[in-house]
C-alpha positions in Angstrom: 189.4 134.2 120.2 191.8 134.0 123.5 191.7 135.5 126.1 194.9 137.1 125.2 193.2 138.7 122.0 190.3 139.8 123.9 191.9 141.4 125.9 194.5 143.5 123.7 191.4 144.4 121.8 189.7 145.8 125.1 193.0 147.8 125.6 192.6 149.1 122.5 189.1 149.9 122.1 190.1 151.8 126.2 192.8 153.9 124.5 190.5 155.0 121.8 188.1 156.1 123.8 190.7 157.9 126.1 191.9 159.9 122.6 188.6 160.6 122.0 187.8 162.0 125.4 190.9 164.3 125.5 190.2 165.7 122.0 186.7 166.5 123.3 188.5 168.0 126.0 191.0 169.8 124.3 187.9 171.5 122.3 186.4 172.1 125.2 188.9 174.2 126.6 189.7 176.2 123.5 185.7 176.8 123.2 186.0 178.0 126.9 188.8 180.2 126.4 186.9 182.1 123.1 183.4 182.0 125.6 185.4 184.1 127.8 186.8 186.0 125.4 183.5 187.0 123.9 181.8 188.1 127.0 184.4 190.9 126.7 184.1 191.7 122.7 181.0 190.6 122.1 179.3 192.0 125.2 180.6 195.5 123.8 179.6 195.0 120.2 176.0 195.0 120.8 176.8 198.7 122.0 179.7 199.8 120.0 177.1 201.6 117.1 174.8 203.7 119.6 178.2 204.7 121.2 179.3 206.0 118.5 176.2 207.9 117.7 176.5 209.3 120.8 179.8 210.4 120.1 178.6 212.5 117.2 179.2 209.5 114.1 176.4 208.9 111.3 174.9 205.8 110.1 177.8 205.6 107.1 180.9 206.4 110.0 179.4 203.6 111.8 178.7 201.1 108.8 182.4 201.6 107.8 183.9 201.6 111.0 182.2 198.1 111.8 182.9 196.9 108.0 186.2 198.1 108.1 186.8 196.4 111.9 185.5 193.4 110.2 187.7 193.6 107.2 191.0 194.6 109.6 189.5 191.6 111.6 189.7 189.5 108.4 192.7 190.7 105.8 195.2 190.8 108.9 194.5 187.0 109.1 196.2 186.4 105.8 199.6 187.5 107.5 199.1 186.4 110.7 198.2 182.9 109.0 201.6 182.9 106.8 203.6 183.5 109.9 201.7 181.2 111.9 202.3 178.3 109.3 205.8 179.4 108.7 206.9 179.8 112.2 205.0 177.2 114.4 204.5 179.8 116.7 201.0 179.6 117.1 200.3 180.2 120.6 202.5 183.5 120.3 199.8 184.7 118.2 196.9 183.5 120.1 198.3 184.9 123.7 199.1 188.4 121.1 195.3 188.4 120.0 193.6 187.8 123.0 195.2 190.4 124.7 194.1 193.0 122.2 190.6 192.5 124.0 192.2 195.1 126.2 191.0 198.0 124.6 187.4 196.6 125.2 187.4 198.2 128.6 189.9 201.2 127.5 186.7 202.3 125.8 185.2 203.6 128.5 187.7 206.3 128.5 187.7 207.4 124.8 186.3 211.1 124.8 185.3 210.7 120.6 183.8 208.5 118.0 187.2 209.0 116.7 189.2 207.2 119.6 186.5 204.7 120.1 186.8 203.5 117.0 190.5 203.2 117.0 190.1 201.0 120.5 187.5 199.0 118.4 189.8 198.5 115.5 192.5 197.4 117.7 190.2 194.6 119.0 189.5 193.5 115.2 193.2 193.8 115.2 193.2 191.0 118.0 190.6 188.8 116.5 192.9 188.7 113.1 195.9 187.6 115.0 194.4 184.5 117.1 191.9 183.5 114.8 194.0 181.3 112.0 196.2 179.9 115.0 193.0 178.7 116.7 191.3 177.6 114.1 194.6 175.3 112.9 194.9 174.1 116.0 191.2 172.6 116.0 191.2 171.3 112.7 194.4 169.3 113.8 193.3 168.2 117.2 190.0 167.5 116.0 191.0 164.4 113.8 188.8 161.6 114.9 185.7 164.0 115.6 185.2 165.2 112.6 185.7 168.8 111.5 182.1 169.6 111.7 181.5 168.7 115.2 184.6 170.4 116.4 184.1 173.5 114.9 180.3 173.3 116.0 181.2 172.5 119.9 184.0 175.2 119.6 181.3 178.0 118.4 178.5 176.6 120.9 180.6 177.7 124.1 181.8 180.7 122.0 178.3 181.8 121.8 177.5 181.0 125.3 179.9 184.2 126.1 178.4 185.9 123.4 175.4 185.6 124.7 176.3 186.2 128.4 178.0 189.3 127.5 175.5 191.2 125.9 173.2 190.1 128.7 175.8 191.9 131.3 176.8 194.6 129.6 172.4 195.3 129.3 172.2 195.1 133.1 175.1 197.5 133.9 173.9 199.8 131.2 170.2 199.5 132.9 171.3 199.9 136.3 174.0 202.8 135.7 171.4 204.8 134.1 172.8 204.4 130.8 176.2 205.1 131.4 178.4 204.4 128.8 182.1 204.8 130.8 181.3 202.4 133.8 180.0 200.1 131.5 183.2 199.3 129.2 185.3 199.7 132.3 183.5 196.8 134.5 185.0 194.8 131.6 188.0 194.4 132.8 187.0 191.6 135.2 186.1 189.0 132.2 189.5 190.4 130.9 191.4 189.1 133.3 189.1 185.8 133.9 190.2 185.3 130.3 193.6 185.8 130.5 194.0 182.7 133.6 191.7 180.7 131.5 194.0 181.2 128.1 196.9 180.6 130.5 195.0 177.4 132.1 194.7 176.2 128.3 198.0 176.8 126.9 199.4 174.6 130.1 197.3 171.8 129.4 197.0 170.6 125.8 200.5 172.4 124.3 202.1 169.2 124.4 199.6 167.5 122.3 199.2 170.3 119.3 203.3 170.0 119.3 202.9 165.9 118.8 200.7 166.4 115.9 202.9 169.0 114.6 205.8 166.8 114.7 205.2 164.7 111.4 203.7 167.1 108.9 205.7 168.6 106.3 207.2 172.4 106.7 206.5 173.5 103.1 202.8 175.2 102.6 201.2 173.2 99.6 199.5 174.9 96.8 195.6 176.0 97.4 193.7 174.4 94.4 190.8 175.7 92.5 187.6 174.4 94.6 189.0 176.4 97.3 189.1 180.0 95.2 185.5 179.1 94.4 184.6 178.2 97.5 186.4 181.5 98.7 184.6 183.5 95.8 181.2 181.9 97.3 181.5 183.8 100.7 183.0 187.1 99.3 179.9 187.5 97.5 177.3 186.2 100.7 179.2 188.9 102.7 178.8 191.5 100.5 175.2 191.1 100.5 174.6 190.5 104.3 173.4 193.4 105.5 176.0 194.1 108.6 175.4 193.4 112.6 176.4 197.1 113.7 173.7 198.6 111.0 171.0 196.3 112.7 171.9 198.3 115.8 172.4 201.5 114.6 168.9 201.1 113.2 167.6 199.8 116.7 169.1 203.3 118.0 167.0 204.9 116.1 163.8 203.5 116.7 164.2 203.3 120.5 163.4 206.1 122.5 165.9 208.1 124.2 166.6 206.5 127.8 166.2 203.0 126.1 169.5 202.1 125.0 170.4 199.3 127.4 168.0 197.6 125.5 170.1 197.3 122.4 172.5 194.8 123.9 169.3 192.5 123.9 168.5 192.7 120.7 172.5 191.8 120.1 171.9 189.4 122.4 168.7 187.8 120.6 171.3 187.7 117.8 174.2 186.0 119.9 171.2 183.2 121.5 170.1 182.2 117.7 173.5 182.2 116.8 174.4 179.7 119.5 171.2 177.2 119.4 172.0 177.0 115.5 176.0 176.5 115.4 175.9 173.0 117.0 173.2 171.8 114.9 174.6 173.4 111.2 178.1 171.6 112.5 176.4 168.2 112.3 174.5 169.2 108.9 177.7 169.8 107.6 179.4 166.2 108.7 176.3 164.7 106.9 175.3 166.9 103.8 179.1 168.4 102.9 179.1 171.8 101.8 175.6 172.0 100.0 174.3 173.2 103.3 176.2 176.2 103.2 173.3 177.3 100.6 170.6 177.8 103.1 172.5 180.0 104.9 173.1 181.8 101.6 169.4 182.3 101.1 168.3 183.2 104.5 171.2 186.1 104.2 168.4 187.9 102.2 165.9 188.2 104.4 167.9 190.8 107.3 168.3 193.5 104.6 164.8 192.8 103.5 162.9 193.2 107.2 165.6 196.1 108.5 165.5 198.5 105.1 162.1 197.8 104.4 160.4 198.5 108.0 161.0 201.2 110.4 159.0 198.4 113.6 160.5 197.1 116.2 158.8 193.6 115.3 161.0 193.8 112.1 164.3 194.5 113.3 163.7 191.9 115.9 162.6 189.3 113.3 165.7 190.1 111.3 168.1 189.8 114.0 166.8 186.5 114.4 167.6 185.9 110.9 170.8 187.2 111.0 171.7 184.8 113.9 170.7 181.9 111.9 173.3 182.8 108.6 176.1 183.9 112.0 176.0 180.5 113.9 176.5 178.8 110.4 178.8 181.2 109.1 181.2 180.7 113.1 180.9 177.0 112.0 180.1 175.3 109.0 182.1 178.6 106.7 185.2 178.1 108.8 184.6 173.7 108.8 184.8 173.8 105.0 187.8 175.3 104.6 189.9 172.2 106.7 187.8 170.6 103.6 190.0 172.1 100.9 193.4 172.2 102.2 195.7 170.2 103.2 197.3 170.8 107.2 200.4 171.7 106.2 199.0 175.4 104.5 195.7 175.2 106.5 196.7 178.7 108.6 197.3 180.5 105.1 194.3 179.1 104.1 192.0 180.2 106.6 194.0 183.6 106.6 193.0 184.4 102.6 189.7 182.9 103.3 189.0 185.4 106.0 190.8 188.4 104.1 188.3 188.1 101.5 185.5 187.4 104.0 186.4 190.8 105.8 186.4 192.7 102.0 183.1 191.6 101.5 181.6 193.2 105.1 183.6 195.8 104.3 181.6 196.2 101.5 178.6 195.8 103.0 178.9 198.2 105.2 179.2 201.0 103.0 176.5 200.3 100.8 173.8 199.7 103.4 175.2 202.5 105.5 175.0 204.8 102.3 171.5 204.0 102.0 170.6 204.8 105.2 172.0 207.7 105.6 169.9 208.8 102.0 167.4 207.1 103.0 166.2 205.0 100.0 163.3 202.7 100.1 163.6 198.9 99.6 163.0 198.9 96.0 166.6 200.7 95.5 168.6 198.1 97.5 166.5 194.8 96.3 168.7 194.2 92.8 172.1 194.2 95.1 170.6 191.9 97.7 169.5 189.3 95.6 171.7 189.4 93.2 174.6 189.0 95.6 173.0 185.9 97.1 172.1 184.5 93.9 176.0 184.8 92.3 176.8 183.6 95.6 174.9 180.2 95.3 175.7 179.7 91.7 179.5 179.9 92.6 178.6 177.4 95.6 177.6 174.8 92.9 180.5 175.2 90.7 182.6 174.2 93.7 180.9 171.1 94.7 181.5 170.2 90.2 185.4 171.3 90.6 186.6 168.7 93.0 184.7 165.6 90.9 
């Protein structure tokens, strides 16, 4: 070889690994900007249910009010998604969402469950708008990294705010003597931090997401089949996974009165399992394709199991832990597989119908498990439903994987 060859090839092999370092940074940044943002959301979630007890709401208000959030935080995306493919105008929506997280802090003036929850819809609200613009532009800029890994890093910082914020929102409950108002308003300072960072972002890698832009095709392709079973797959998980805010409503319950700035921690347990399991499930998936996606439809079973079927603390700890595990795959490896059955071009509309139907199913599943709460039936009442769910669930997992042969 001459040295003229030699050295083109070193040229090349130096501008490949400068792509690959800016799309690592580029993920990076996104990852920051949704670590920031969940130090806000996320840091108020793991109080949001005992709030609203202490407003005056029951175990099925606060079930349906977190299912419907999650559902509003889900179907929205179907819209938002369409516009955000037909219009380009991603960043619009993503700059729109994020500053929804607004009414994080606002909650520390609502005066009833009834305004609270409103504040905490509007959040959901948020989340429905940013989400398919994000995600589309990950998928995109993560070409060369693999899906997997992108989506993976992307939730790993995520969870790093998710796990921060429960962990300060714990200390200013502890050290405000449970105060509820000063609490949510002290959020305003991530708030803000968010904002510059979102702004930072934007100013940095919008030139690149409009280059990749530049040569796909305007017209949305059709979805095929394996992605309606795929879809069908996850309705059916999240009907049967027994729901975050019910986990802490329970927790309320079995604390004493004066402990509640404990319940962030046990959010936070949640948020830390999440986290330490995202990354890894994000490889699994580059390796193992979507068959991975059924451990985390088996372990769904065990969080209704341990929380219905035991009034301990040990319980409800162990299935928070549980319930992290199937979250930091669901953050990663759900949302990785869907850049798996559709093409760029209708990827926004994709992930908004995926996440529609994600948000029926928690929807679902908050009513049912908040109705038998509130009637208090044993295990044995709510077994069929859980594994049945799970085990339709898998079964439609398998006749995706034989669709696209």
């Amino acid at each position: 070889m001459s040295n003229h060859d030699s050295s083109v090839g070193d040229c090349a092999s130096t501008h490949r690994s400068r792509s690959i370092s800016s799309i690592y940074v580029a993920i990076i940044l996104l990852g920051i900007v949704s670590m920031m943002g969940d130090i806000v959301y996320e840091g108020s979630r793991g109080l949001v249910p005992d709030y609203l007890k202490f407003l005056g709401a029951s175990a099925l208000i606060v079930g349906l009010v977190g299912g419907l959030g999650e559902f509003l935080g889900y179907a929205i995306r179907l819209f938002s998604g369409f516009l955000a493919d037909t219009t380009r105008a991603y960043w619009f929506f993503i700059f729109l969402g994020y500053g929804l997280i607004a009414s994080i802090p606002l909650l520390g003036f609502a005066g009833s469950w009834e305004i609270a929850s409103i504040l905490f819809l509007l959040e959901r609200l948020g989340k429905a708008l940013r989400s398919p613009s994000r995600d589309t532009i990950i998928s995109i800029i993560s070409v060369g990294v693999g899906p997997g890994k992108a989506f993976g890093i992307h939730e790993l910082l995520d969870q790093v705010g998710a796990v921060a914020g429960p962990l300060i929102v714990a200390t200013i409950m502890f050290y405000s003597g449970n105060n509820y108002n000063k609490t949510f308003t002290s959020l305003f300072i991530p708030f803000l931090m968010l904002l510059a960072a979102l702004t930072y972002t934007y100013i940095k890698i919008k030139s690149r997401t409009k280059v990749e832009f530049k040569d796909e095709e305007v017209k949305v392709k059709t979805l095929k089949r394996p992605f309606y079973l795929y879809t069908l797959a996850v309705l059916l998980n999240t009907m049967g996974i027994f729901p975050v805010a019910l986990i802490l409503y329970r927790a309320s319950t079995i604390l004493p009165l004066g402990q509640q700035w404990m319940i962030p921690l046990i959010y936070l347990l949640i948020q830390g399992v999440d986290a330490s399991i995202s990354l890894l499930a994000g490889y699994a998936y580059d390796k193992f394709g979507i068959k991975i996606l059924t451990l985390a439809f088996v372990l769904s079973i065990l969080p209704p199991i341990l929380t219905i079927g035991s009034s301990e603390l040990s319980m409800l700890i162990a299935a928070s832990i549980f319930f992290g595990a199937v979250l930091g795959m669901q953050e990663s490896i759900y949302r990785a597989a869907v850049s798996s059955f559709t093409p760029v071009s209708s990827r926004g509309t994709a992930y908004g119908l995926f996440n529609t139907v994600y948000g029926i199913g928690f929807l679902i599943s908050g009513g049912v498990y908040g109705l038998l709460i509130d009637l208090k039936m044993p295990l044995t009442v709510s077994l069929p439903f859980i594994i049945l769910t799970q085990a339709a669930a898998i079964t439609t997992l398998m006749k995706t994987q034989t669709s696209r042969r």
